[in-house]
C-alpha positions in Angstrom: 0.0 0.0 0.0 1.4 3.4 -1.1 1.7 5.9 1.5 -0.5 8.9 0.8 1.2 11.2 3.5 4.1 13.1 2.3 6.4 15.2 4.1 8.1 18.7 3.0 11.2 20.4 4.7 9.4 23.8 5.9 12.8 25.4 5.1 14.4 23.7 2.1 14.7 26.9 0.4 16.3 29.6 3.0 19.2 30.3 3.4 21.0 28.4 6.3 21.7 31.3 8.4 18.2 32.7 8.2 16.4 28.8 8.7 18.5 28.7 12.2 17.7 32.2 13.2 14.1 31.5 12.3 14.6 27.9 14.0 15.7 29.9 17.2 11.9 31.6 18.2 10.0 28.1 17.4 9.7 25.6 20.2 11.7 22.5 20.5 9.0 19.5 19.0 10.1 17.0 17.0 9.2 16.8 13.8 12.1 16.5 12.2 12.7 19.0 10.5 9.3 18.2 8.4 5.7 19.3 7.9 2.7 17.1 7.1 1.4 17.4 3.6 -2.1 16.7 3.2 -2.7 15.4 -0.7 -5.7 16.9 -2.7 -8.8 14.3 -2.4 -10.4 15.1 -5.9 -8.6 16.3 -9.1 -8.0 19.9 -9.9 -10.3 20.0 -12.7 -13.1 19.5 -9.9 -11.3 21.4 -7.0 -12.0 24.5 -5.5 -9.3 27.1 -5.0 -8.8 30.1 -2.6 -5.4 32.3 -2.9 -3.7 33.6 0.2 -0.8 36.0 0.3 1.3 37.6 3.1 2.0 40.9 0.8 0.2 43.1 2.8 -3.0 43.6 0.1 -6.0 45.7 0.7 -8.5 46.5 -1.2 -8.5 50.6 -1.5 -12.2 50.5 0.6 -10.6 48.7 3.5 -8.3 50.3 6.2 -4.7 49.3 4.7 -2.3 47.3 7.3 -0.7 49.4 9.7 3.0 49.4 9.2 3.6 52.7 11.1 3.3 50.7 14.7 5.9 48.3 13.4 8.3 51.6 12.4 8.2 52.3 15.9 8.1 48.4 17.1 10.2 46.4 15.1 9.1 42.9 16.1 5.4 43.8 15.6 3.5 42.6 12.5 -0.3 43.0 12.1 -2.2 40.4 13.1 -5.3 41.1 10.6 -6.2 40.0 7.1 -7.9 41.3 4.6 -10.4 39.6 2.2 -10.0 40.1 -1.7 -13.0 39.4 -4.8 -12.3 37.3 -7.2 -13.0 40.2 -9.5 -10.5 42.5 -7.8 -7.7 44.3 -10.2 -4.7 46.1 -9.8 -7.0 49.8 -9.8 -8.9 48.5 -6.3 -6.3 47.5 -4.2 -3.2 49.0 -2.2 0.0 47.4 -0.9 1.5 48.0 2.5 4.5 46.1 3.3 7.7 47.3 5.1 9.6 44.1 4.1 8.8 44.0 0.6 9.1 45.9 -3.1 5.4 46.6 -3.5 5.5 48.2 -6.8 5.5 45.3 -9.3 2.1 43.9 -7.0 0.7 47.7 -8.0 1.8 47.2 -11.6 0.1 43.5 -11.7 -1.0 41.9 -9.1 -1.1 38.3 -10.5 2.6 38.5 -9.2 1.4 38.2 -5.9 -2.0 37.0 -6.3 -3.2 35.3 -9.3 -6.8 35.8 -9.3 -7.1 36.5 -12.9 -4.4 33.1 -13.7 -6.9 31.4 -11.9 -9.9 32.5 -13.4 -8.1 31.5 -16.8 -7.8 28.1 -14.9 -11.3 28.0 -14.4 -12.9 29.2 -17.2 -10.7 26.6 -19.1 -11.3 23.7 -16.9 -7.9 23.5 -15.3 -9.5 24.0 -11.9 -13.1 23.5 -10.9 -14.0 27.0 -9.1 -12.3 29.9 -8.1 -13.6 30.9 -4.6 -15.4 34.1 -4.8 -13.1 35.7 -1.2 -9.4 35.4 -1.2 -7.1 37.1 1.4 -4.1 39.0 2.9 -2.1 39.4 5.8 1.0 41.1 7.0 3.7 38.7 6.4 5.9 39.7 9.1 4.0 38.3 12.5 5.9 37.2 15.7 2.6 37.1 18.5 1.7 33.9 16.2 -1.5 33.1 18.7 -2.3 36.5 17.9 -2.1 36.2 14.3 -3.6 32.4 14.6 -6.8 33.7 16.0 -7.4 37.1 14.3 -6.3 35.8 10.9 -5.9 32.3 10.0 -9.0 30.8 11.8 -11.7 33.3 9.9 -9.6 32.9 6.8 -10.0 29.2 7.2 -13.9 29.3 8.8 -14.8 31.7 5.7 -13.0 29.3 3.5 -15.3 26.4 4.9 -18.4 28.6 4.0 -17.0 29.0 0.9 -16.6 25.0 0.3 -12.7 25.6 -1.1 -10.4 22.8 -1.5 -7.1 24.1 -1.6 -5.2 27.0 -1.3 -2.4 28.6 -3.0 -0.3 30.6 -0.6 2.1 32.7 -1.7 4.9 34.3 0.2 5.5 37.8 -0.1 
């Protein structure tokens, strides 16, 4: 029997120095080294998809991220998120981010954020649905329990609503 659980090195792709630093705040557990990966139960072409990024997108209706606390606090992130349509362009959104070039996002912000990739990936049957809410959050977070309860758990509970299969996270 083929084992359907796979594991991936959480930091395969930093540099050393940085993984050990980071490594350094995160509490001694063992799991080797390795996170769980959870495969997709369906195929893409019947999947739903939600897109997450941590590059500090708002739309231009919503209060942007507040990066002027974290001038004043270094090791302070904020711990909200921010929800995105699916038929949100470059012209309705902002990008705060202290830790990050922000103008190629305001130039396209498939770069980041893919929305319209994915609608091409819907509309020619690559995926099965593009979730109608995607989201945003301020990459740079050290109160994690913070950030796990104002962010990540009504990302994920509006997700559920949503019925969305997997997600596409990507890094700022």
């Amino acid at each position: 029997m083929k084992d359907s659980h796979k594991k991936v090195e959480g930091f395969h792709f930093l540099p050393p120095g940085l993984a050990a630093w980071i490594n350094s705040f995160i509490p001694e557990q063992n799991y080797d080294g390795l996170i769980p990966w959870t495969p997709l139960e369906k195929p893409l072409s019947e999947a739903s998809f939600a897109l997450v990024t941590s590059a500090g997108i708002s739309c231009k209706k919503d209060e942007p991220f507040d990066m002027e606390r974290e001038k004043n606090d270094p090791t302070w992130g904020d711990p909200s998120f921010r929800k995105i349509p699916r038929d949100a362009t470059e012209s309705d959104i902002r990008v705060n981010h202290l830790h990050i070039n922000t103008s190629y996002i305001r130039e396209d912000m498939n770069v980041i954020l893919p929305i319209a990739r994915f609608a091409e990936f819907e509309r020619d049957g690559v995926i099965g649905r593009l979730a109608e809410t995607h989201y945003s959050f301020y990459g740079f977070q050290w109160e994690n329990d913070r950030f796990l309860d104002q962010a990540i758990a009504p990302m994920a509970e509006q997700m559920s609503r949503e019925q969305v299969d997997a997600v596409l996270l990507t890094p700022a």
